[in-house]
Each structure stands twice: as C-alpha cells, then as structure tokens.
N, C-alpha and C positions, 0 to 999 in steps of 0.2 A: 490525050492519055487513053487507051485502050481501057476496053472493059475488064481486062484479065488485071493491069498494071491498077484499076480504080475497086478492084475486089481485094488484092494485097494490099493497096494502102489502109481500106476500112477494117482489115482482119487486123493489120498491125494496129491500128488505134487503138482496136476495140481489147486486145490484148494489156497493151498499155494501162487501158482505164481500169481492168479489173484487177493488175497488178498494183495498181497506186489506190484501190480502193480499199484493200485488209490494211496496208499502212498509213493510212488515216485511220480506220478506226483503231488500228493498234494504240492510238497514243489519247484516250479521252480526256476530256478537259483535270481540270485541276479541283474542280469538286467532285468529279467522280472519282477521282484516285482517291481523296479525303472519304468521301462514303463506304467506300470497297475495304479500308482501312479502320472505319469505325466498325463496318458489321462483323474485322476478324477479332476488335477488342471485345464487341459484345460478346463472341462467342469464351475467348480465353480470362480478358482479365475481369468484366463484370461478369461473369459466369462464380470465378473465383471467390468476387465477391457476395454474391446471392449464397452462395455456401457458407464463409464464413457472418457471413450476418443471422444464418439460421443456428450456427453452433452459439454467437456472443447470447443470442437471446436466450437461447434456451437454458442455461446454466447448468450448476451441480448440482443433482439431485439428492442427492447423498447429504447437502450441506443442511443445518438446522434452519438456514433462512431469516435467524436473529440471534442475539446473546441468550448463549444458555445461562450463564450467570449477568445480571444486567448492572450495569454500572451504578454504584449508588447516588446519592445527592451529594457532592459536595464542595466546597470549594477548589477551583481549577485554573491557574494562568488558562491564557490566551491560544497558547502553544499545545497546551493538553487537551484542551478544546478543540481544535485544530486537528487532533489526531484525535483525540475520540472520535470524531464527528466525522473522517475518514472511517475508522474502523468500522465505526455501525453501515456507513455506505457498503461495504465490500460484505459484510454479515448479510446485508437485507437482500444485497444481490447474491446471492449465494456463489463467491467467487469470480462472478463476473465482473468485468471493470467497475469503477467507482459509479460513470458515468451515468452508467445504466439503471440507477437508481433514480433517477430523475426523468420525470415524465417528459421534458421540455427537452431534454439530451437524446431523449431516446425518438421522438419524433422529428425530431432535426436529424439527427442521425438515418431513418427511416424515408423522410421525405428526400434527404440528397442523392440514396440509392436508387428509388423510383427515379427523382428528374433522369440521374444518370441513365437510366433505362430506356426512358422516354428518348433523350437525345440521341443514343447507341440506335436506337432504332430506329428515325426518321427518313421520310423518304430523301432522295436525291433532290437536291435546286440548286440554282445558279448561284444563290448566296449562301452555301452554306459553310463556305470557307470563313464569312466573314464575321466579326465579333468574336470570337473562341477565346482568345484573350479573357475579356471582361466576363465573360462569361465562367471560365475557370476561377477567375479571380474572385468572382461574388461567389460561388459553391464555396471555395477554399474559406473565405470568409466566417460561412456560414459553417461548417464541420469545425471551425475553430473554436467556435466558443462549445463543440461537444468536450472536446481533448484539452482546447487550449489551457481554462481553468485549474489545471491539476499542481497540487504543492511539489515540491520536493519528497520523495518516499521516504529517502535516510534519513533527511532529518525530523520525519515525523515518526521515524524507529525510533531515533535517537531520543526522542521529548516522551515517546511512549514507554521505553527502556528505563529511564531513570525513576518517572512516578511508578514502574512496573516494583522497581526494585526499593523503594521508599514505602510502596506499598504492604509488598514481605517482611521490612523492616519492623511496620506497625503494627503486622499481625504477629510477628513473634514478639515484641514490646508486648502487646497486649496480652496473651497468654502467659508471659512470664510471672511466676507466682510472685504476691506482692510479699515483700521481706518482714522477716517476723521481728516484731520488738523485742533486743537486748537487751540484758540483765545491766542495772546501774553497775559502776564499779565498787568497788568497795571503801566504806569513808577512810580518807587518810588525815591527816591532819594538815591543813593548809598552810601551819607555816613551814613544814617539812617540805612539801613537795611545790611549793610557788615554784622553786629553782628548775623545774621538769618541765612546767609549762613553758612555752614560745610567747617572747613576748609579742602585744599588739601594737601596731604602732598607732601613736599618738600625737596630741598636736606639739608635747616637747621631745619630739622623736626626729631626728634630721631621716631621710630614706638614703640618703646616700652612705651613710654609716652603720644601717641596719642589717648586718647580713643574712636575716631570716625573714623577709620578705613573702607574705603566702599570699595576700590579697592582694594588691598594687596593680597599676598602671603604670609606673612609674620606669622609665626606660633609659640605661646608658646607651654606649654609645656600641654596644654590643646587642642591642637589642632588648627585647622586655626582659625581667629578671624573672624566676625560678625558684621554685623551692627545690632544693638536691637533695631532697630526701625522696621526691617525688617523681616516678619516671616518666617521660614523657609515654602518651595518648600512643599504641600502634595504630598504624594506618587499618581501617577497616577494607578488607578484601571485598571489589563488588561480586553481584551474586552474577554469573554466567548465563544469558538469557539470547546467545543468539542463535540457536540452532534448537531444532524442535525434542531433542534429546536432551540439554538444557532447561528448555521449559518444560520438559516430561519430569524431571529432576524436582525442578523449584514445585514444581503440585504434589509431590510425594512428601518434600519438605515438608509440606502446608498441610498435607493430609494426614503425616505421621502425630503432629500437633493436635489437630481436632480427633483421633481417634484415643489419642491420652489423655484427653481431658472431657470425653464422650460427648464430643459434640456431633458428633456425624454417625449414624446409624451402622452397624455392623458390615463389616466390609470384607468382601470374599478374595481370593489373591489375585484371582482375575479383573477386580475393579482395583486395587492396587497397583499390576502392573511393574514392569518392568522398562524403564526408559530409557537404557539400550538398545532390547529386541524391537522397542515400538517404534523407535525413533528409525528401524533399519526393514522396517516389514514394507510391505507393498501398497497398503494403504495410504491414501496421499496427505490425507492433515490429522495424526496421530493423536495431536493436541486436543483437538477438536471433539473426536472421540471418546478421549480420554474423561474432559468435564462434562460430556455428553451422561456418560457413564456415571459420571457422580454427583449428577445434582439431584436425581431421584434418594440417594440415600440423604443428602442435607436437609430436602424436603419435607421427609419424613422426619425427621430428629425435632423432638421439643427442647428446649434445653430452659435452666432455669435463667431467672434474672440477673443471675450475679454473673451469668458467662454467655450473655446478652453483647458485649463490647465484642467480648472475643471472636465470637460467631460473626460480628457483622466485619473485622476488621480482618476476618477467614477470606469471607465473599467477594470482600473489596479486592483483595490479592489475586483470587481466581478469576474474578471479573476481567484484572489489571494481564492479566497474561494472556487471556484472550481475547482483549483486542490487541495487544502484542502480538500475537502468533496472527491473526487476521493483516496487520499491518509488515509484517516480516512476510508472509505470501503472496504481498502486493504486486500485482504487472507491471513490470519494470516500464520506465516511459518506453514509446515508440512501439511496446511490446503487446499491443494491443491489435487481434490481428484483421479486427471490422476497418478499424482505422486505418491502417497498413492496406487494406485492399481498396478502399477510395481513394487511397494518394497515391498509388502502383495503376489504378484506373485513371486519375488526371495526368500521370505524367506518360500515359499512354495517347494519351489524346492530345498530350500538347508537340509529343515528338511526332504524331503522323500528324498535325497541321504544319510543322516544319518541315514535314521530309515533302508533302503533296502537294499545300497550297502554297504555291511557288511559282506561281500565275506572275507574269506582268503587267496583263492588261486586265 
C-alpha cells in the first residue's frame, strides 16, 4: 500500500471515530437520564411546592385565631365532640388546614419537603435508579398520617348543624317569659257539672269501650288512639344554617332576643347588620366578623341574676354557630394545596423512574 492509499485510510478512520463518538455520548446511561429529570422536577414541581408550603403556613391574618365566643361546659355525644374539636383545629389555625394545628403534622409535613429537596438535588451515581420505589412508598407513608387522619367534613356539618339548631332552640326556650298564673274558675256546683268533666279511666273501665281516651298507651290496630278534641303536634320547621347569609340570619334572631330583654349593651345599626348585603360583600367569612363585632358589646353588659340562664343559653347559641361557620369553611378533602404539591412531586418522580430507568443491565 502506498503512502498516499495508507494516509486516506487513516483520514477515513479517523473520520469515522469522531462520527461515532457524539453518538455514544448522545445516549447517557440510565441514571443520568433519571438525574437530568429529577433537576427539571426540582425546578417545576418542588419549586411549586416550596410556594405553596410558605402560603399553608403562613395563614389568614385577618382571622381571630381562636373562638370569639368559646364553647361552654357541657354535656356532648361523641359526635359533637368530634366536631367541636375539629372546629377549634381550623379556629387556632386561622383557616388553615386542620392539620396544621398540630406540631407533630406540621413537622412531618416540613421534614418530607426538605428530604424531597435533598433527593431533587443529589449528585449523579450509578445507583441512583435503584430503590425509588421503597423509597416513595416510605415518604407516602409518612405524609399519610399528616392528611390521612381527617373525619368526614359533611358529617361533622351535619352533627354541628343539629346541636347548632338545638342550641337556638334553648336560647329562645330560655328567654321565653315564664307564664303568669290563671285565675281559679269559678265555683260551680259539682253535682251539676260532673256530666262536663271527661271521665278517667279506671281499673272498672274496659279501654276498649272508652272512647275518650287522653292518657293511654293503649293501641288498636290502627295505631295509638287520640284525643279528637286535640290536634295533632305541627311539624317544627328546621332553622336554615347552611349558607353564611343563614347564619348572619340565625345571630340577628338571637341578637333581636338579647336586645329586648337588655341583655347586650346598646347596639348601633352597623353592629346589627344586614345578612343579605354581608353574606354578598367581598369580605370572605362575614360570620366571623359579624360575632367579632359583638362580643365586645355582651362583654360589657352586666345583667342581673334572674337573666343569668338567658345570657348563658344566648352565648351557647353564638358559640354553636361559630364553630358551624368554621366547620362549613372547611377544605374540602384533597383540597389541601401543601398536600396536593407532595403527591404531584411523587408522581413526578415516579413517572421519570419509569420513563429513564429502563436499563437492563
């Protein structure tokens, strides 16, 4: 071979080699596609998430931070306890998730964001495709018992709604003036008028032949019997507590009560209130506001002893609707958005271990 013929073959190799050498590096191993892929989730989805963990924490400022009327002592099912004890979570957080009341939820919470961070950012190695699994699966774990724990919302409306409205019940019971003693009727003579009285039944009284029955148990086959002199019970209408225009209502009820019977300090029309325009203004928890606004005047109000019940079964009422309105503002599950940005960050990471590390060897 000639010198000319052995300088084209070496130009041709050497051509060759540095063609074949950007396509090898074009294709890097399988945990470097994984790394290249975790630093663009560091950048998008735990970025995301460093955001919304600065807005969960920091809460509403705006909010009082605790019950402006505080729940009395009293007796409470399991179920009311249940949601009181929700309510006061979301009160003490001032809006923010339940969870975040709790020190132990909020550092688990905190600590899974950092590991995430740590992990998002590590360098390149040959194993770092491997364990992501287990590794997912213990974080998952561990964020579960922040979120996992949480009740059902509606039904702790629903257990908060009823003692809400039993509540109202007891406060207008209790304000209702007690009933004046009636004059005797006038003496008649008893053997005139026996024929007017109803008889009572007695033990030589069969019930099945008496057909004025007032007291009894005693039931055909139609059911318990009746007095038809006497109309049946109407159904009591419940009090409407599911919209914040509702419960702007039911405190006006309650307020109109203690201003009649002076139990609440002088009230201007502006602490009264309108629970149409409040319930449609721009301001986000009207309610809130609203008994914000009037617990300074109950404060102030001495009242005497004898309207001592009334007062406290006022308080119970106002107490009963604000942790209603607390629990009726509740974050719908899922709708939590610290939480929503950790599990939008794991299913980021578990789809580029699927799509990169894809190694066979």
């Amino acid at each position: 071979m000639t010198m000319s013929a052995r300088v084209l073959a070496v130009a041709a190799l050497s051509t060759l080699l540095v063609a074949a050498a950007p396509a090898s590096a074009a294709e890097p191993s399988c945990s470097g596609r994984f790394h290249a892929a975790l630093s663009s989730i560091e950048a998008e989805e735990y970025a995301a998430l460093k955001a919304a963990q600065t807005i969960a924490f920091k809460g509403d400022g705006a909010m009082p931070g605790a019950f402006v009327f505080a729940p009395p002592s009293m007796p409470r099912s399991r179920e009311e306890m249940a949601a009181l004890k929700e309510a006061n979570s979301l009160a003490r957080g001032r809006g923010r998730p339940a969870w975040l009341a709790s020190a132990d939820s909020r550092w688990l919470a905190d600590r899974v964001t950092s590991e995430l961070g740590d992990y998002l950012s590590q360098e390149e190695t040959p194993f770092l495709c491997g364990g992501v699994v287990d590794y997912l699966a213990l974080l998952r774990a561990q964020i579960a018992r922040v979120g996992g724990g949480a009740t059902d919302g509606e039904a702790l409306v629903t257990v908060q709604a009823k003692a809400t409205r039993q509540a109202i019940r007891a406060a207008e019971a209790a304000a209702r003036p007690a009933p004046s003693p009636r004059y005797a009727p006038p003496y008649r003579n008893l053997l005139l008028s026996i024929v007017d009285f109803r008889p009572s039944r007695g033990l030589e009284r069969d019930p099945a032949i008496d057909p004025m029955q007032t007291n009894t148990t005693f039931k055909d086959f139609q059911g318990p019997r009746i007095d038809p002199d006497l109309p049946p019970l109407a159904m009591v209408a419940p009090i409407p507590l599911a919209t914040d225009a509702d419960r702007l209502a039911a405190i006006d009820r309650l307020i109109a009560i203690a201003a009649a019977r002076d139990l609440v300090a002088s009230l201007t029309e502006e602490d009264m209130g309108d629970a149409e325009e409040e319930a449609d203004a721009p301001e986000q928890r009207p309610v809130l506001a609203r008994l914000a606004a009037l617990q300074p005047a109950f404060a102030a109000t001495t009242v005497p002893a004898s309207e001592a019940p009334t007062r406290r079964a006022l308080l119970a009422a106002l107490s009963a609707i604000e942790a209603l309105d607390y629990l009726a503002h509740r974050p719908a599950p899922g709708g939590d958005p610290m939480l929503a940005a950790i599990e939008r960050t794991f299913t980021a990471i578990e789809s580029a271990h699927t799509t990169s590390c894809d190694c066979r060897n």
